[in-house]
C-alpha angles and dihedrals in degrees: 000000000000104000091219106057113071107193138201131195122197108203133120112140099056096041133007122242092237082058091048092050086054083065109028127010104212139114118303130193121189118266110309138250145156115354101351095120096053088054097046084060091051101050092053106271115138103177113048128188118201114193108141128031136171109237114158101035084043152032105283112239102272118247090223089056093059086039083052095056099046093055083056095057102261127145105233114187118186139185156121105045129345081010095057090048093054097035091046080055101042109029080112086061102053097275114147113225126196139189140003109302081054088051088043085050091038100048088035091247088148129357113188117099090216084070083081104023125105139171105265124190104256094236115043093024089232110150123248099184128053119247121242093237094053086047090046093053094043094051093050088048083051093053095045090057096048095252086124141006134241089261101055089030082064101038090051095052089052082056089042085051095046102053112084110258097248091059097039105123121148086239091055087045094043096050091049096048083061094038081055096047084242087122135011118243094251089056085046095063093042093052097049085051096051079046091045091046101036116025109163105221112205097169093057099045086052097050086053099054083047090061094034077056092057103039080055092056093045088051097051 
């Protein structure tokens, strides 16, 4: 590691620190809001990750407080959720974005910020409801593979859109889409077991290739 950067990574909910470690064995906060960023300046760290930020229950991390840091000097690296978001708004001012959902922000792909937002445990910041942009993937992996057609693929998406984003699960889509006749029970359950099986997780793979970024500019 260069000796003279001294990074920190604020993640928690779309991947765990003991994950991250895996990958990169640096410092973690837990998901980031309001000033954090400032104070990680101030308290010595030049490369910082965000993954993960709060961004209904708080004050969202501010984007002249990233601005702020870069100015200063400082590497910031940003993607998969609350990072996508920032780095989406800030690339023109020196930002480094990574992965697909910053791609999706960037290319205006998608816009709202409840494509990325879930429901966490207060305590440990684990999610406890499933993101739109993992649901949309997986869907479109289920309709690829003929668990489901075009029709019920669109009309599932209008009831994912719908349901606020802190109660959004497959099981909960699912069971409305059959509530809705959108789907027969037996469909249903096929369809939970291809989400159980084969969840495409875009969070998490984001939050990977942030980490893989950084490793490759400590190791620089």
């Amino acid at each position: 590691m260069n000796k003279t950067l001294r990074p920190i990574v604020f993640a928690g909910t779309s991947i765990n620190h003991e994950d991250a470690k895996e990958i990169l064995d640096v410092e973690y906060s837990r998901p980031v809001f309001r000033c954090d960023v400032w104070k990680a300046v101030k308290n010595g760290y030049n490369v910082i990750g965000i993954i993960d930020g709060i961004f209904f229950d708080k004050t969202a991390v501010a984007h002249k407080e990233i601005t702020k840091a870069l100015k200063s000097g400082v590497i910031v690296i940003g993607g998969c959720s609350m990072g996508a978001l920032r780095a989406s708004e800030l690339d023109t001012y020196g930002m480094i974005g990574i992965g697909k959902i910053y791609e999706w922000y960037r290319d205006g792909v998608i816009e709202a910020d409840d494509e990325v937002a879930v429901a966490t445990n207060p305590d440990t910041f684990e999610p406890v409801s499933d993101p739109m942009v993992n649901i949309r993937e997986t869907f479109n992996a289920a309709l690829d593979e003929g668990i489901i057609n075009s029709d019920i693929h669109d009309l599932l998406m209008i009831i994912v859109k719908k349901t606020l984003y802190s109660e959004r699960t497959y099981f909960g889509v699912v069971k409305n889409g059959v509530r809705d006749g959108v789907l027969s029970p037996d469909a249903g359950n096929v369809l939970i077991e291809y989400c159980k099986e084969h969840e495409v997780d875009v969070k998490r793979n984001d939050a990977i290739a942030v980490l893989k970024k950084i490793k490759e500019i400590l190791e620089q």
